[in-house]
N, C-alpha and C positions, 0 to 999 in steps of 0.2 A: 387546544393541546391534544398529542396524539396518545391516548388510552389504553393503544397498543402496546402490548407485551412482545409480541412477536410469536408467542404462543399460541394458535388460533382456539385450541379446545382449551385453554385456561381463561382465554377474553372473555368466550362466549359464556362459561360457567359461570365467571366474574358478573357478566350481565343480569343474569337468573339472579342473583342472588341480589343484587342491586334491585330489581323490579320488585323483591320479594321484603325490600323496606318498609316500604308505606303498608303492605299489612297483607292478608291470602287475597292470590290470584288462582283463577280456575286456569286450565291451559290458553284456551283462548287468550285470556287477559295477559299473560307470558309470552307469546308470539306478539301480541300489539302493543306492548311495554318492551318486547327486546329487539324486535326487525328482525328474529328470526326464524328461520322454517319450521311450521308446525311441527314436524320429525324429530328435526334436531332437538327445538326447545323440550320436545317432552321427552327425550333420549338424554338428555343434558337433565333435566328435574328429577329423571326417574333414577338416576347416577348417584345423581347426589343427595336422595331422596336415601339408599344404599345405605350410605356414608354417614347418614344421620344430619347433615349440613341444609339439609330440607324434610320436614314435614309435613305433615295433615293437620286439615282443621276437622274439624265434626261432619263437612260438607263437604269433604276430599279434595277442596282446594288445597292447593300448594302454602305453607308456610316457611318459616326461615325455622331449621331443625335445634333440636338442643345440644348438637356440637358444637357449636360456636359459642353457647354459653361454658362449657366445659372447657372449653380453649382456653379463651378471656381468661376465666379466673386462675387456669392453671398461669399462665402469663403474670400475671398480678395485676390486669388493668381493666378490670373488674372494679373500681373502687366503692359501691355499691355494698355488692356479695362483700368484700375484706370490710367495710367497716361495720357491716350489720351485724357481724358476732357479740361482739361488746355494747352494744344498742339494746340489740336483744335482751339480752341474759340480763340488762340492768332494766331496762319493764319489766322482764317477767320475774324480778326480782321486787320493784316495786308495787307492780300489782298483786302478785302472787297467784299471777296465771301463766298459761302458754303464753308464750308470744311466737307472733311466722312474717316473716316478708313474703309475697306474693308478684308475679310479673303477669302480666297476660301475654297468651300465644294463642294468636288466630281467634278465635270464639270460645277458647279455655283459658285459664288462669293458674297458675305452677306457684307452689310453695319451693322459692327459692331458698332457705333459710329458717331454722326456727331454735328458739330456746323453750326448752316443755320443763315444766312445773316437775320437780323430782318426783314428786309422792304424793298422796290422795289421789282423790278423782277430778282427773282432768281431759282436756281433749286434745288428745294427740294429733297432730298433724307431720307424716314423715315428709322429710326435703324430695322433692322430685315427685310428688303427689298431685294430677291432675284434677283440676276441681272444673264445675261448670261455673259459666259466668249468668246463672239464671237465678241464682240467691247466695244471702251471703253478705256480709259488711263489706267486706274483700272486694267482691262482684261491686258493688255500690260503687266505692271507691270506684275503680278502676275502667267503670263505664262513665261513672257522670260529668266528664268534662269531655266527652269523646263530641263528634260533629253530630245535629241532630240529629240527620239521616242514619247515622249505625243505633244512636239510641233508640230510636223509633224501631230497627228491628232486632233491636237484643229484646226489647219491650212484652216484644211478642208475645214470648214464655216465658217469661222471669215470674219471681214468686214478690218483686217489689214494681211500684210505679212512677212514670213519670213526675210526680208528686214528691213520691219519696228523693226521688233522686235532686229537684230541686232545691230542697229542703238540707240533701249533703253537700250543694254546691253554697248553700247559704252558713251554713254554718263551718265549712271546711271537715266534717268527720261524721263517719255512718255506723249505724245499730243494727245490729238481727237479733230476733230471739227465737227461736227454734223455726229458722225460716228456711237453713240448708240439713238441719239433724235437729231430728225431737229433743229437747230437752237439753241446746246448747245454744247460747247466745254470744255475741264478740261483739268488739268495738274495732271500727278501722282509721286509719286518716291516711294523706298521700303523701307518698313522698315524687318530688320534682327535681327536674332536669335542672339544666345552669338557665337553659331558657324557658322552664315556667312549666315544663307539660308533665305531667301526669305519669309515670313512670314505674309507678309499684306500690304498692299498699301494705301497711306497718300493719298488722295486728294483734290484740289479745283475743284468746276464747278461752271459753269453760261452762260448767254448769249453771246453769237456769237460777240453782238454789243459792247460787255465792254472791254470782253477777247481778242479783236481780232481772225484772220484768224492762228495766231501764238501766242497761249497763252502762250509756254512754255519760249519765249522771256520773259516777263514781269513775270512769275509767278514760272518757277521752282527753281530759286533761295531761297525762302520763303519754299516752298513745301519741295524740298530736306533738307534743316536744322531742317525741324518739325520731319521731318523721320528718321534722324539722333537723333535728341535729345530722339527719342520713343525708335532706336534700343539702344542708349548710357542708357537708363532707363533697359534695358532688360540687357544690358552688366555686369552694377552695379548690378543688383539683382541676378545674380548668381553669384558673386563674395563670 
């Protein structure tokens, strides 16, 4: 089938951002992923890089930008983001913590979403908050089903290990306690596509002193069925 728009400077952007799916490409990897001229392709990324429709990872590879998530939801087909509001606020209602959904972008991880605890001491997390993917429940989640090889070098610097990560692939939900900020701990679990993969991570966090030394005791049971109900919204909507 022909691909063609008829456009030539809309195909060839189209391509970029198509090669910028499966996850950051340096430029190189964007000329041998698109068939197009060194020049062009980085004249084309650095465009739309402008525009916000491309970003950066930590390593100035190219990533896919946070316009396109700003699109989607304005669109409404985002069905994810619309039905995590009501998800949300009903954990952080039962647990009587924050709760956040989280996405990974490139080698970081973005608080798409969150319902925060009205009052006392809690940990705030604003939407649109970059976090690292080097500790963190969140971080756990959202690495431990990925292919060995990128585990092996997120592994690198992380403040958890291959071990642990086992351990959330075994049980389906992960713990921190003062492993990304002193004196806060969370519980994560995943939430998944209509086909199975790994797509975002539901969380609660807060203090050390509420949550315990072992938050996931008291809190993953809650956590996991938010996750499940986001990935059973995702199932229904491609049905």
């Amino acid at each position: 089938m022909d691909n063609s728009s008829g456009v030539g400077v809309l195909d060839k952007a189209a391509l970029v951002m198509a090669a910028l799916e499966t996850g950051p490409a340096s430029l190189a990897g964007l000329v041998q992923a698109t068939g197009l001229a060194r020049p062009t392709a980085h004249r084309l990324a650095r465009a739309l890089e402008h525009h916000r429709f491309v970003g950066r990872d930590l390593q100035g590879r190219f990533i896919l930008g946070p316009r396109l998530a700003e699109l989607a939801a304005a669109a409404g087909e985002d069905r994810l983001l619309a039905a995590s509001g009501p998800i949300l606020a009903r954990l952080r209602d039962i647990t009587g913590e924050s709760a956040q959904l989280y996405r990974r972008q490139g080698e970081s991880r973005v608080c798409v979403a969150a319902a925060e605890r009205p009052t006392g001491l809690r940990d705030t997390i604003p939407v649109g908050t970059v976090m690292s993917m080097d500790a963190g429940s969140a971080a756990q989640i959202l690495l431990a089903w990925e292919d060995s090889d990128r585990i092996q070098r997120s592994l690198a610097h992380s403040a958890f290990s291959a071990v642990t990560l086992a351990a959330v692939r075994k049980r389906g939900w992960s713990q921190s306690v003062g492993e990304r900020e002193s004196g806060v701990a969370s519980v994560s679990a995943p939430v998944r596509s209509p086909s199975g993969k790994v797509i975002a991570a539901v969380s609660v966090s807060g203090p050390i002193e509420r949550l315990t030394r072992q938050p996931g005791r008291i809190h993953a049971p809650a956590v996991m069925a938010a996750a499940d109900r986001l990935s059973e919204v995702l199932r229904r909507s491609a049905e």
